[in-house]
Every structure is written in C-alpha cells, then in structure tokens.
C-alpha positions in Angstrom: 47.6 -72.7 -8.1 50.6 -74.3 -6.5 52.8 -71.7 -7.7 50.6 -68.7 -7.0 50.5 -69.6 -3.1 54.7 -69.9 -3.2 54.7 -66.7 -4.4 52.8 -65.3 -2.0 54.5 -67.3 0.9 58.0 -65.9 -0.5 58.0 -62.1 0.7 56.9 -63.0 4.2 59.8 -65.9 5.1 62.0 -65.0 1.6 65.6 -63.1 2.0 63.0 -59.3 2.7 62.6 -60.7 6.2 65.7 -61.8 6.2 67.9 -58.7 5.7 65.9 -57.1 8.8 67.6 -59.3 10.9 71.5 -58.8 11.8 72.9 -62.5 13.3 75.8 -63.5 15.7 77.7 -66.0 16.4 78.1 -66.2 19.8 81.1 -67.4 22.2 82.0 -67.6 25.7 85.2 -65.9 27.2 88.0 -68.7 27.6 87.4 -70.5 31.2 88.8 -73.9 33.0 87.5 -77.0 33.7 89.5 -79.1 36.3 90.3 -82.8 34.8 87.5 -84.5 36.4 84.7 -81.9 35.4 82.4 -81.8 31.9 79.8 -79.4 30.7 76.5 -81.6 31.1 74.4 -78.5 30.4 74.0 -75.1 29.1 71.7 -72.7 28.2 71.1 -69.5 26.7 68.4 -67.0 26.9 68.0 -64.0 24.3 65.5 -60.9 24.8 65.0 -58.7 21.8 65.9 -61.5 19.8 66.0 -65.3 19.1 68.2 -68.6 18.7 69.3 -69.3 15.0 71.3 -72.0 15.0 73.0 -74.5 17.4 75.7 -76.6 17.1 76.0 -79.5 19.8 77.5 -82.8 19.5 75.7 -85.9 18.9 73.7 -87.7 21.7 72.8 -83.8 23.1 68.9 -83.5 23.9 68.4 -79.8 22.3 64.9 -78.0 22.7 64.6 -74.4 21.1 61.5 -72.3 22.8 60.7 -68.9 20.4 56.9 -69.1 21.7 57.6 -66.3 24.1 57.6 -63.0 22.1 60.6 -60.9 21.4 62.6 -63.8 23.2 63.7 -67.2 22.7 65.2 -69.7 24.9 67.9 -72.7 24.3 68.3 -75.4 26.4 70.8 -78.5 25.8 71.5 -81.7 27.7 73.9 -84.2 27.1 72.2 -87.7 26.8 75.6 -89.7 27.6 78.1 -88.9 30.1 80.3 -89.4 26.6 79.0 -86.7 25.0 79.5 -84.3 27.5 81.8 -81.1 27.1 85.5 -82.0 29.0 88.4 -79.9 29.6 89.8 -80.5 25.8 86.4 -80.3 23.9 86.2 -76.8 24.3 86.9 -75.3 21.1 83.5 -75.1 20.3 81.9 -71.9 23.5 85.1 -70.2 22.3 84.4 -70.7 18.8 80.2 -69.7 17.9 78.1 -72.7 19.3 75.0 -70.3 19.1 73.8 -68.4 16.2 71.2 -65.5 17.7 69.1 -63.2 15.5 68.9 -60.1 17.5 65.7 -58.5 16.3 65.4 -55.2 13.7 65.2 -51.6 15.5 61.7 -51.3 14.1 60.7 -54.8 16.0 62.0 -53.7 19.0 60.4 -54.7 22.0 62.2 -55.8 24.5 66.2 -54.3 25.5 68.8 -56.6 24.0 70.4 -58.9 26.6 72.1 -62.5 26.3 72.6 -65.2 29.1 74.2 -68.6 28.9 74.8 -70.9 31.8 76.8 -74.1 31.2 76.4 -76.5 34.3 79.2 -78.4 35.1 79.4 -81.4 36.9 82.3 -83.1 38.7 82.5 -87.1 37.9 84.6 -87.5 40.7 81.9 -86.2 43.6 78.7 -85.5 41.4 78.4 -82.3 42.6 77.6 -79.3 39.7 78.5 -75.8 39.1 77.1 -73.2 37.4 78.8 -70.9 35.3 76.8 -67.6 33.9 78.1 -65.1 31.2 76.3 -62.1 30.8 75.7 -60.1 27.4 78.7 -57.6 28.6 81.0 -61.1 28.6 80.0 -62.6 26.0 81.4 -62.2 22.8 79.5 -61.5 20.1 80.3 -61.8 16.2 78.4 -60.5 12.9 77.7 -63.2 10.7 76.0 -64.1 7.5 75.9 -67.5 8.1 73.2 -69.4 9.0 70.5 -72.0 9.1 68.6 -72.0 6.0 65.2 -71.6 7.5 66.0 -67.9 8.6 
C-alpha cells in the first residue's frame, strides 16, 4: 500500500512539475557600503513566481511566505549585529543569494516582476537606509540548481 500511494504522489511533486518551472539565481548590481554600515535586512518579493532557495549566513531569522498565489515573499533578519552583511561580506548579492522559480507560461497569472530591498544600518548613528533594486536591475541567471524539494 505504501508503495502505491508514492507512486501516486510522484507525478504531482516528481521532476514533471519540475521541468515546467525555469529557476534563477538572482544577484544585485555591485553597490557601496561606507565602513561603519552593514546589511541588517533584506527582502525580496516575486509576482508570477516564487522563492527557491536562500542562502544567508548563520544566526539570520529567514521566513519564506508562498501562501499568496502566484507570489512569494522572503524576508531575512540578522539575529546578531555579527552576522550582519559589512562592506567585505558582499560576495554573496553579487553572486545568487536567492534562487526564484518564475512560474510556467501556462500558470501565468500575475506579470513577472522582482523587488529586493536590503536595509542598511549605520553602527556609528543607528540610523538605516533602504536600498531597492527593481526586476530591470537585478540580474538574473538560469540555473539548474536547486533545493531538492522543487
């Protein structure tokens, strides 16, 4: 009986579902932090599509939020001032922190459009920043890569 019912659950979240989806790593154009500034935050919002995979460093409060429809919603906080982003840590916006799944051409629902903000805070006089990239900043490259649960 076991076996039947993983048979049947294998077309519906097996590699058919898969292929429908194309993914992206995505990256941020190169920017500048001043010495006393670190990303504290970020976030990314997808429409006609949803959030993969996402790489943050350890002590980073991560919540993923795919319960909209056709959209999905990353948000990331660093737990420790230690683990925040600084001027030399980042490699990682210019390199594919974010896999997305932008959704097939027969799902689609909503127009395809990215948008990450990174807050950025100054340790010297607490004030923050935001910085927004837009889908036509971003940069976005096909992968095959990904989390194992898509």
């Amino acid at each position: 009986m076991a076996v039947m019912i993983v048979g049947l659950i294998q077309p519906v979240f097996g590699k058919s579902l898969d292929s429908r989806y194309r993914f992206f790593n995505l990256s941020t154009p190169h920017f500048d932090l001043h010495p006393s500034e670190q990303i504290t935050e970020f976030s990314c919002l997808v429409l006609g599509g949803g959030i993969a995979q996402v790489n943050v460093p350890f002590q980073w409060d991560v919540n993923v939020d795919s319960s909209l429809g056709d959209r999905g919603k990353l948000t990331a906080s660093a737990v420790a001032g230690g683990s925040a982003f600084y001027k030399d840590d980042l490699a990682p916006f210019y390199e594919g922190f974010v896999t997305i799944a932008r959704d097939p051409p027969d799902m689609k629902i909503l127009s395809f459009d990215v948008t990450v903000v990174l807050t950025i805070t100054n340790n010297d006089t607490g004030n923050e920043r935001k910085l927004t990239f837009t889908t036509n900043q971003i940069i976005l490259t096909p992968t095959v890569k990904r989390s194992l649960w898509w």
